[in-house]
One Martini backbone bead per residue (centre of mass of N, CA, C, O) as a GRO file, in nm:
protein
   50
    1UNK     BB    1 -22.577  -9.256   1.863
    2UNK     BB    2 -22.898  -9.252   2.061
    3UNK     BB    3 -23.095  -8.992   2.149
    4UNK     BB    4 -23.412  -8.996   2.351
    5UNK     BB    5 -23.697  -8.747   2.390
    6UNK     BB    6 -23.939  -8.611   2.590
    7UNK     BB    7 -24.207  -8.319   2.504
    8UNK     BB    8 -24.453  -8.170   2.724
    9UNK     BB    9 -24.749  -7.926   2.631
   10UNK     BB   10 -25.058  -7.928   2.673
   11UNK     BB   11 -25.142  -8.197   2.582
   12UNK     BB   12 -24.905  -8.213   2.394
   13UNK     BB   13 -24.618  -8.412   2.222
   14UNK     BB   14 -24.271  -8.495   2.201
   15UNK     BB   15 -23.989  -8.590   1.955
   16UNK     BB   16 -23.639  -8.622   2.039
   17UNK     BB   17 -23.400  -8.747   1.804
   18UNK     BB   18 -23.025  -8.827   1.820
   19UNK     BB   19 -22.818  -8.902   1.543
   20UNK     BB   20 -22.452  -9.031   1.623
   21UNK     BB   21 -22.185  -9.044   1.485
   22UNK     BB   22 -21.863  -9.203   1.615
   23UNK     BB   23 -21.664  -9.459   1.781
   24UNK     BB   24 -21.487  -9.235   1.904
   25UNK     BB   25 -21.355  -9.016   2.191
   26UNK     BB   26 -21.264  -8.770   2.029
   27UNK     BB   27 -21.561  -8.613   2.026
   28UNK     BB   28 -21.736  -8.593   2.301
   29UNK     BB   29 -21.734  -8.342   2.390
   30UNK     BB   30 -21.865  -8.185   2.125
   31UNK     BB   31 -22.078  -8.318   2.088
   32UNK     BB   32 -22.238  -8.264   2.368
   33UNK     BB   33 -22.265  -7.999   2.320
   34UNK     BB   34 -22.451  -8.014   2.061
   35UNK     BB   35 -22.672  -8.149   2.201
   36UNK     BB   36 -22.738  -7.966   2.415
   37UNK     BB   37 -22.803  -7.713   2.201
   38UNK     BB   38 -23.027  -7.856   2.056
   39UNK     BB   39 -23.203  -7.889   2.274
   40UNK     BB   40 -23.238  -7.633   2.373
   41UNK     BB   41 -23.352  -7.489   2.081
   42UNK     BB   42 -23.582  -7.711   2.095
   43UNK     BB   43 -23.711  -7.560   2.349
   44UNK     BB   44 -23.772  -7.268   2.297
   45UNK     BB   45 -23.903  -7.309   2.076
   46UNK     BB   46 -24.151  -7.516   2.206
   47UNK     BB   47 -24.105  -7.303   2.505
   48UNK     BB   48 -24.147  -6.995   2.536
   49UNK     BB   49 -24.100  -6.751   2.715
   50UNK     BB   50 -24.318  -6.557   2.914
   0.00000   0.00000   0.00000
């Protein structure tokens, strides 16, 4: 599986690209945690609260 998103802040884009192992859906849901979790970890970087 590969998710590819971008994002974008005061003219600088960023490409955030998860290439994800495993052909079965028994680990889909474990899965799709670990990458919302990472989405979100590179968010935060990216975008720190103000």
């Amino acid at each position: 599986m590969r998710l590819t998103g971008s994002l974008e802040r005061g003219g600088t884009a960023y490409a955030l690209v998860i290439f994800t192992e495993g052909a079965d859906t028994t680990e889909e849901a474990e899965r799709s945690q670990t990458i919302r979790d990472l989405t979100r970890a590179v968010v935060d970087a990216l975008f720190p609260a103000v």
